[in-house]
C-alpha angles and dihedrals in degrees: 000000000000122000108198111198117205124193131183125195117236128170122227100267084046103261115150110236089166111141085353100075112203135258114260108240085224123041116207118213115218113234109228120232130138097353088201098056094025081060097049087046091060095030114125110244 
């Protein structure tokens, strides 16, 4: 048997952001330091 799970991406008043994403409300600026440790530290492990 195969169960295939679907899922689609609404926002609260019923707006679709699937495959779009949505705009943040604040945008937070990065401070810059050492780019090369700044970098490690964010990196994805």
């Amino acid at each position: 048997a195969i169960r295939l799970t679907t899922a689609l991406y609404y926002t609260p008043s019923g707006r679709s952001i699937q495959a779009k994403g949505i705009e943040p409300d604040v945008v937070v600026k990065r401070e810059k330091k050492n780019s090369a440790e700044g970098d490690e530290k964010l990196s994805l492990k």
